[in-house]
C-alpha positions as CSV (number, residue, x, y, z in Angstrom):
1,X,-30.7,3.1,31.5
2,X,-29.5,0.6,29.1
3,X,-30.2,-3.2,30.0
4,X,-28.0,-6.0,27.8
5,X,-30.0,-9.0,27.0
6,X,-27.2,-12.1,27.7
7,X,-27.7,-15.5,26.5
8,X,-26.8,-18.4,29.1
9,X,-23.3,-18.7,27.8
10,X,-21.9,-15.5,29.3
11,X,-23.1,-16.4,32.5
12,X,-21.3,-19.6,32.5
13,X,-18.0,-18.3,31.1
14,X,-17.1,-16.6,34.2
15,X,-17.8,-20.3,36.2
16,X,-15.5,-21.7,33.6
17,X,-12.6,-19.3,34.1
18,X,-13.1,-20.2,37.7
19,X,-12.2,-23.6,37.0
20,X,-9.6,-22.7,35.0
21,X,-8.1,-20.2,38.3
22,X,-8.5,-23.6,40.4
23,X,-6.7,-25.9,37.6
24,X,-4.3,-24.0,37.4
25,X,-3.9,-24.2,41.0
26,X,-4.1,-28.3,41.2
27,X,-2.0,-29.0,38.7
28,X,0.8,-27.4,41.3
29,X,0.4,-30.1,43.8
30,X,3.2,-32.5,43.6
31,X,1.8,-35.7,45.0
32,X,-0.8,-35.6,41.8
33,X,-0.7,-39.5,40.3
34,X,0.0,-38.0,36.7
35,X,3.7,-38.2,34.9
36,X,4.8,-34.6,35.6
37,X,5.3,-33.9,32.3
38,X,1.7,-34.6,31.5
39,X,1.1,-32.2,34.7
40,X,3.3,-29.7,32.9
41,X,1.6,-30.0,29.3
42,X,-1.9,-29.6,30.8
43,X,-1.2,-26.5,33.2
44,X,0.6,-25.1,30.3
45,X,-2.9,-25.3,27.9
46,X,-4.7,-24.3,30.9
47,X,-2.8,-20.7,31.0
48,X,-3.1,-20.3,27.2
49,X,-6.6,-20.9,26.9
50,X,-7.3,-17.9,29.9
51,X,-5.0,-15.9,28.0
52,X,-5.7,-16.6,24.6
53,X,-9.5,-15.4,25.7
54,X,-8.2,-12.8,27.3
55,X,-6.9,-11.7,24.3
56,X,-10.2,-12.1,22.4
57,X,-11.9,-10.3,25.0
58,X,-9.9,-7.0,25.0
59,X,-9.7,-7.7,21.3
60,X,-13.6,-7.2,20.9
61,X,-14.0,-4.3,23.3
62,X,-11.0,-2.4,21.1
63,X,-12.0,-3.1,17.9
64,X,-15.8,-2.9,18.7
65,X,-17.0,-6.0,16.7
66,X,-20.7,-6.8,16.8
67,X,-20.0,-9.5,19.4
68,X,-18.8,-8.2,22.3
69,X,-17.5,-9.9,25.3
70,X,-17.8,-9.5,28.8
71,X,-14.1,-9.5,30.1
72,X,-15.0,-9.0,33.8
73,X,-17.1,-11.9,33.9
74,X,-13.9,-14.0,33.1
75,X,-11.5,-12.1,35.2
76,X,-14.3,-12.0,38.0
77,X,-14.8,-16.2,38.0
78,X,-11.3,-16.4,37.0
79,X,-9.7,-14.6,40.6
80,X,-12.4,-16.3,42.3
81,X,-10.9,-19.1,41.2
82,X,-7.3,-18.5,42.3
83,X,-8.7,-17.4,45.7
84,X,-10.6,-20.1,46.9
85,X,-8.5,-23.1,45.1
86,X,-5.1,-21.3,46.9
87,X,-6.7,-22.5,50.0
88,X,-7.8,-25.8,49.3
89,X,-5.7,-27.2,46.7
90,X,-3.1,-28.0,49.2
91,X,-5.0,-30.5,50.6
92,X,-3.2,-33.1,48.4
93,X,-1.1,-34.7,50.6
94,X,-1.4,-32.2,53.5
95,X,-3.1,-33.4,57.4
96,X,-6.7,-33.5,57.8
97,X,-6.7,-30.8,60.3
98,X,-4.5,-28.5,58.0
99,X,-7.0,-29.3,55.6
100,X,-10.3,-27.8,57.3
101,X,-8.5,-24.8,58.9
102,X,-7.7,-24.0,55.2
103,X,-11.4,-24.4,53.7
104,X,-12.5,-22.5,56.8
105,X,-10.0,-20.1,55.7
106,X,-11.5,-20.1,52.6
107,X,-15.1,-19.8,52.8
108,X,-15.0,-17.1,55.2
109,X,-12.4,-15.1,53.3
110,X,-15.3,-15.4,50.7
111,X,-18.2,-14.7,53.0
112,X,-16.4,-11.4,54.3
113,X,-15.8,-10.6,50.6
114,X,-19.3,-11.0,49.1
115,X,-20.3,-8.8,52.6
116,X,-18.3,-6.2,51.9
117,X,-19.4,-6.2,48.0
118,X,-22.8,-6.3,49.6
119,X,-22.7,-3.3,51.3
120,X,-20.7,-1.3,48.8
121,X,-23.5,-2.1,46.6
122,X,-26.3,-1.0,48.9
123,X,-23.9,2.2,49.7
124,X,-23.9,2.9,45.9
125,X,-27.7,2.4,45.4
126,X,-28.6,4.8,48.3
């Protein structure tokens, strides 16, 4: 078994994409107090940067530079993202009670997730 040494800046890139899958998300809202083009502009370098590094990322595991990348980590934070801002970005201008029915939503979308990941892992280490 092979264990990988990772400095605290992969761990933290998948957190980053997350915010990036949740940005994305926000700047959808219509009721944001921003000129739309602005909202436009900024969603707009929000995709390229996930897919320009993307792009580095598969580029590094192809080519096999000495610095490689861990993709998943970004892809993992950055669909974790998407799934719990789809939820609870809406709240921008929505009811209150439409609000916490969504976060609810949300967070135990996310619970049943991890528990399912939970016990596919202690499955796989059985």
């Amino acid at each position: 078994m092979r264990f990988i040494r990772r400095s605290s800046g992969q761990e933290a890139s998948g957190a980053v994409f997350g915010l990036a899958g949740v940005l994305i998300l926000l700047l959808k809202a219509k009721l944001l107090p921003v000129p739309p083009e602005e909202i436009r502009r900024l969603r707009k370098s929000v995709i390229y940067f996930a897919l320009l590094n993307f792009v580095i990322g598969g580029a590094s595991l192809v080519l096999r530079t000495s610095i490689q990348i861990d993709n998943m980590a970004h892809l993992g934070g950055f669909l974790c993202g998407l799934a719990l801002g789809a939820p609870l970005v809406p709240r921008i201008g929505a009811a209150r009670s439409q609000y916490a029915f969504r976060s609810w939503a949300a967070y135990g979308g996310m619970t049943l997730l991890l528990l399912v990941f939970a016990f596919g892992i202690a499955s796989f280490w059985r």
